[in-house]
TIGUVEX-116282 format. One line per field, with one value per residue (C-alpha): x, y, z; residue number from 1. Coordinates in steps of 0.1 Angstrom, whole numbers, plus 5000, padded with zeros to 4 digits. Each point is the difference from the previous one (the first is absolute). Example, Ala and Ser with C-alpha at 12.3 -4.5 7.8 and 13.67 -1.06 7.14 Angstrom:
<kolbas>
xx <- (5123/5014)
yy <- (4955/5034)
zz <- (5078/4993)
n <- (1/2)
</kolbas>
This chain:
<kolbas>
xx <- (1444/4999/4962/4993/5019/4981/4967/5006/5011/4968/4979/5016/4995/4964/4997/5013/4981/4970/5010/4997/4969/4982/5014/4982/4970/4997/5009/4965/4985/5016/4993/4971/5026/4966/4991/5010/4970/4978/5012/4994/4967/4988/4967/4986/4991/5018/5004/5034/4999/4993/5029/5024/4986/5014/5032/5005/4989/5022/5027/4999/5005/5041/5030/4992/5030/4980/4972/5017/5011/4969/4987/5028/4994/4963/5007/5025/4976/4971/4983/4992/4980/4966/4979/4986/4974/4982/5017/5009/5036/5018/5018/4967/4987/5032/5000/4956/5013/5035/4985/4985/5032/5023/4977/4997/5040/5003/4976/5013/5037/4993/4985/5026/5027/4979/4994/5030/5029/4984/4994/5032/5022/4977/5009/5040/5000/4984/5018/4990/4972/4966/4992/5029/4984/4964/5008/5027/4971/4973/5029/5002/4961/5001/5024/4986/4968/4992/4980/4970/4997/4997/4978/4978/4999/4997/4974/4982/5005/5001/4970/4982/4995/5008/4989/5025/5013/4989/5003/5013/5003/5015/4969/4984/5030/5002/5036/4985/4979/5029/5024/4972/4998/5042/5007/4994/5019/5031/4997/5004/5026/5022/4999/5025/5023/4994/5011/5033/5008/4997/5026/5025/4995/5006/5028/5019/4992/5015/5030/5008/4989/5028/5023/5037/4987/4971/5022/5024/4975/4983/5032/5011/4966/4980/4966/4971/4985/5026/5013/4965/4997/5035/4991/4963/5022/5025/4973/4979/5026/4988/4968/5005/5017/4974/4973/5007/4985/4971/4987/5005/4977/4978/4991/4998/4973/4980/4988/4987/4983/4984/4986/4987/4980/4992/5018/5004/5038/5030/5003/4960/5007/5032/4976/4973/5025/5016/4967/4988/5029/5005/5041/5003/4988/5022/5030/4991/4994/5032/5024/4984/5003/5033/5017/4985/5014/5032/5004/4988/5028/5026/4991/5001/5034/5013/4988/5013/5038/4996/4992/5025/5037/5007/4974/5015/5031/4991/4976/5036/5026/5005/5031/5030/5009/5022/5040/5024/5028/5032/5032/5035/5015/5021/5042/5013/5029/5028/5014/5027)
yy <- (4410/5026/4993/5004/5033/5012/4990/5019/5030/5002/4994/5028/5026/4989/5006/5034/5000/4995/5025/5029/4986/5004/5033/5016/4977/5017/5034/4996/5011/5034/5002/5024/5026/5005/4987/4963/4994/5017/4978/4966/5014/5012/5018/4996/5025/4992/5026/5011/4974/4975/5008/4997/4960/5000/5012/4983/4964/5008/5013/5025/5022/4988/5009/4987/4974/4987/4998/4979/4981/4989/4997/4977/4978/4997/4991/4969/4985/5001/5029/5020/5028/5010/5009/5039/4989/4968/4998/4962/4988/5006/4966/4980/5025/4991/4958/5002/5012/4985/4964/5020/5019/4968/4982/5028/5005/4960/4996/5029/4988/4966/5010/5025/4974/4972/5022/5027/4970/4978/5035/5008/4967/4999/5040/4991/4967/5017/5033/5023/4976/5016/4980/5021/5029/4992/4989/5031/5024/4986/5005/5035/5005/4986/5019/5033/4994/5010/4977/5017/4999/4970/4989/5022/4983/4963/5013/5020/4968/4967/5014/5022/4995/4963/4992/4972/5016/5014/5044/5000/4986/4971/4976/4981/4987/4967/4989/4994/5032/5025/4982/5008/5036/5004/4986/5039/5019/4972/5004/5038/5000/4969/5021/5024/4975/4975/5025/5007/4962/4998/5027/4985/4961/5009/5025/4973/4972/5016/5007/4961/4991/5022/4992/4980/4970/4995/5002/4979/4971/5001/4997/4969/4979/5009/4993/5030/4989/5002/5030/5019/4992/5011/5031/5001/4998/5026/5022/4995/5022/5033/4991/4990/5036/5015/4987/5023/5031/4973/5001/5033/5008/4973/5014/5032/4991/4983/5038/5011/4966/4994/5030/5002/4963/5006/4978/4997/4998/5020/5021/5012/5007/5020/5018/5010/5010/5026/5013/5001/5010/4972/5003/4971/4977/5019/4996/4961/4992/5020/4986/4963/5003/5017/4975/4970/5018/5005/4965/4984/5018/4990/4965/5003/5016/4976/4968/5016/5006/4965/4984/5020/4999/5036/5023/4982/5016/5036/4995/4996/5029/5025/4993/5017/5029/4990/5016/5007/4979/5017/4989/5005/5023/4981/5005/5017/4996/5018/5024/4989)
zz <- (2354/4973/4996/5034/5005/4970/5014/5034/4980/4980/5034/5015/4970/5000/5039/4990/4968/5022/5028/4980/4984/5032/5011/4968/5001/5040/4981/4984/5030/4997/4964/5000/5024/5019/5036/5001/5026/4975/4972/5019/5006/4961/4996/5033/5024/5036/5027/5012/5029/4976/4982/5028/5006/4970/5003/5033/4985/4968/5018/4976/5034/5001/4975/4965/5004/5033/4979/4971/5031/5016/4958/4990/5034/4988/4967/5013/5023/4975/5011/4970/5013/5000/4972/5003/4977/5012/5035/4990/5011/4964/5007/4997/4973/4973/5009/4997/4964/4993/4984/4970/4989/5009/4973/4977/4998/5001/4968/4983/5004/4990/4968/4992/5002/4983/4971/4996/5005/4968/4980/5005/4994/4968/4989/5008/4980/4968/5007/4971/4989/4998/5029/5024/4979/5010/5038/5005/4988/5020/5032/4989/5004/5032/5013/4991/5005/5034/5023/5007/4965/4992/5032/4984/4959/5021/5020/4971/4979/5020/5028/4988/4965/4996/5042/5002/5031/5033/4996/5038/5038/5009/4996/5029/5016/4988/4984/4970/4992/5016/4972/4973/5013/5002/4963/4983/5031/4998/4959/5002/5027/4980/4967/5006/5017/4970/4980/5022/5003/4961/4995/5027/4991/4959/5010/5019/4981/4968/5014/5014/4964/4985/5025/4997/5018/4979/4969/5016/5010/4966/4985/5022/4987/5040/4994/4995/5028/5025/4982/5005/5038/5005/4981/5024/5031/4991/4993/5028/5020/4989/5004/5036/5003/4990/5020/5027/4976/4989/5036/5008/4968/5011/5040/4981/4972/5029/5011/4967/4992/5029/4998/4969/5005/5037/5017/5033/5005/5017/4966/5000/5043/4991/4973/5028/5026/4982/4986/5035/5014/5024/5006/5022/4979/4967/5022/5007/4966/4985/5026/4992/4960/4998/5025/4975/4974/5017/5017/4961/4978/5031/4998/4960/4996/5034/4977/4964/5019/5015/4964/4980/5012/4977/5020/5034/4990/4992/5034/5013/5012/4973/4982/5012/4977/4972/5007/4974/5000/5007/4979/5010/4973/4977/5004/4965/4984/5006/4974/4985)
n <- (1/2/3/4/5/6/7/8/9/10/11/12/13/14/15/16/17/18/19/20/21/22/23/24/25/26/27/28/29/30/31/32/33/34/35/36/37/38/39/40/41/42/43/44/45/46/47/48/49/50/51/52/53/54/55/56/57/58/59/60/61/62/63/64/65/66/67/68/69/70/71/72/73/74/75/76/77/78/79/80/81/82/83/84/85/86/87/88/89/90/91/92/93/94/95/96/97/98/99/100/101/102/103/104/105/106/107/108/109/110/111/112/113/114/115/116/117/118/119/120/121/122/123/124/125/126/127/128/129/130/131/132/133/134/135/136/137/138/139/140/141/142/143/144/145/146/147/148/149/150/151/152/153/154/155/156/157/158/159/160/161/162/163/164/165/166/167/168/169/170/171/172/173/174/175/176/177/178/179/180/181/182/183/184/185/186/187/188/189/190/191/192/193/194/195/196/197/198/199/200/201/202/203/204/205/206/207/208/209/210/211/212/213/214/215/216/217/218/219/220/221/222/223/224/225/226/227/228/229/230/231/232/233/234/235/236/237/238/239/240/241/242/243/244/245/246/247/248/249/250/251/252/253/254/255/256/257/258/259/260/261/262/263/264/265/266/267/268/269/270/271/272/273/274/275/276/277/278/279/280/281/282/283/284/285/286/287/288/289/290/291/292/293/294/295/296/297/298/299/300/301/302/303/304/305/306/307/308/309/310/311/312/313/314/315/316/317/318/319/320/321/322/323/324/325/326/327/328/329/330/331/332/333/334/335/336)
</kolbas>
C-alpha cells in the first residue's frame, strides 16, 4: 500500500513537473518579445494579410492562455505543429528521424555500461593500486574533455588519417553499414558517461567493501564469491540512482554529436531549427527531450525507492519536529 501511494505521488509531481515544462516550452514563442506571427514566419517576406492567416490559424489572435490552450490540445492528440521552414507536419518530420538517435543513445549507453561498470569494480578492488590510479585518471580526462573534442581526435585519427571509419552520414541505409557509420558518434557520446559510471561504480563499491557486513561475513568463513556479489548488488544502488543524470547527459550529447558527423537525427533537426529560426519545430523538439528526460529520472528514482527500503522512508512524510520533553519538577525536601 505504501508503494503504491508512493507511486501515485511521484506521477502527480511529474504531471506537474511536466505542466510547467510546457508552459515555458509555449513561452518560446514570445521569446524574441517581437511579433509572435512574425516569429512563426522567420525571414520571409509576407504582406500584412498574410500575416493575419496567420494569426487566425495560430490563434495567436485570442489571449495567450487561449493560445497555450488550443497548443497544449495539439500537442495531446499528436499534432505537433507545422514546420515554418519546410511546411512538413513536425510530427512526421521528428519520427522520419527518431530511429537514428534511438540507436545512437542505445549504442552509446550500452558501451558506457559495458565498459565503465568492469573499469570501475576493477579500480575499487585495487583501490590505491596503480591500476585505480591509471583507470581514475583516464575518468578524469573523460570527464573534462569536452565532446566535440574528442569527435574531433577519432575523426582526425581513426578517418582521416588511418580511414578505418566513415568521416560522416549515416551510410546507405542498410543495418549493417548505418552500425559502421554510428561506432565513432556512440564512442564520443559514451566517453564522458564512461568516465561518470567509473567514478560512481568505484565510489560505491569501496564503500560496501569497507563496510560492517563485509567484515562481518569474512570474519564468519562466507565465501569471496558470495561476499563480492553481495558487495556488486549493494553497490549497484547508486548506480541505479544515478542513471537518471546518465540519460539526461546522454539526450543532451546526441545534439552536439550528431552534428559534428552529420547525422540525420532529432539533435542535427533541433540544430537547423534554431539556426533557421523555425520555433515550431524548437518548441516540438524541447517539449519531446525534456519530458524523456523528466519521465526517465521519475522512473529511475520510482525504481531506486522501490529497491531500497531507506529512501522509501525519507520519500515518506517529513518527520514530525522533535519536542522537548517536559519533566515535572522534582518535590524538595523540606527544611528542617
Amino acid at each position: 500500500m505504501q508503494a503504491l501511494k508512493m507511486i501515485v505521488k511521484r506521477a502527480a509531481g511529474l504531471l506537474v513537473l511536466l505542466a510547467a515544462l510546457s508552459i515555458v516550452t509555449f513561452g518560446l514563442l514570445y521569446l524574441t518579445g517581437s511579433d509572435p506571427a512574425r516569429s512563426l514566419v522567420g525571414a520571409k517576406q509576407v504582406s500584412e494579410s498574410q500575416l493575419e492567416a496567420i494569426r487566425s490559424r495560430y490563434h495567436l489572435d485570442q489571449p495567450v492562455w487561449t493560445q497555450y490552450l488550443y497548443w497544449v490540445q495539439g500537442v495531446l492528440s499528436g499534432s505537433l505543429g507545422t514546420s515554418t521552414r519546410t511546411q512538413l507536419p513536425v510530427t512526421d518530420m521528428i519520427s522520419q528521424r527518431m530511429g537514428i538517435t534511438l540507436a545512437l543513445a542505445l549504442m552509446a549507453l550500452v558501451l558506457a555500461l559495458a565498459v565503465g561498470l568492469p573499469l570501475g569494480i576493477i579500480a575499487a578492488k585495487h583501490a590505491g593500486s596503480w591500476q585505480d590510479r591509471l583507470i581514475t585518471t583516464i575518468s578524469i580526462a573523460g570527464l573534462s574533455a569536452p565532446s566535440y573534442a574528442i569527435g574531433l581526435l577519432l575523426l582526425y585519427v581513426l578517418s582521416a588519417r588511418l580511414k578505418i571509419f566513415p568521416i560522416y552520414g549515416q551510410g546507405d541505409g542498410s543495418p549493417l553499414d548505418t552500425f559502421r557509420h554510428l561506432i565513432l558518434p556512440a564512442v564520443t557520446l559514451a566517453i564522458g558517461i564512461i568516465a561518470s559510471v567509473v567514478k560512481i561504480s568505484r565510489a560505491s563499491l569501496i564503500d560496501e567493501i569497507g563496510s560492517d557486513y563485509t567484515l562481518f561475513a569474512r570474519s564468519r568463513g562466507v565465501s569471496a564469491l558470495s561476499v563480492t556479489l553481495g558487495q556488486l548488488q549493494n553497490a549497484a544502488l547508486p548506480v541505479l540512482t544515478s542513471s537518471g543524470l546518465l540519460i539526461a547527459s546522454l539526450i543532451s550529447g546526441t545534439v552536439i554529436v550528431e552534428t559534428m558527423f552529420s547525422l540525420g537525427g532529432i539533435g542535427t533537426l533541433l540544430q537547423q531549427s534554431v539556426t533557421f529560426g523555425d520555433i515550431p519545430c524548437v518548441q516540438a523538439i524541447t517539449l519531446l527531450l525534456a519530458s524523456v528526460i523528466c519521465i526517465s529520472t521519475a522512473i529511475v528514482d520510482t525504481l531506486a525507492q522501490l529497491a531500497d527500503p531507506r529512501l522509501r522512508k525519507r520519500a515518506e512524510k517529513p518527520r514530525a519536529a522533535a519536542t522537548i520533553p517536559s519533566f515535572s519538577p522534582i518535590p524538595q525536601k523540606e527544611a528542617e
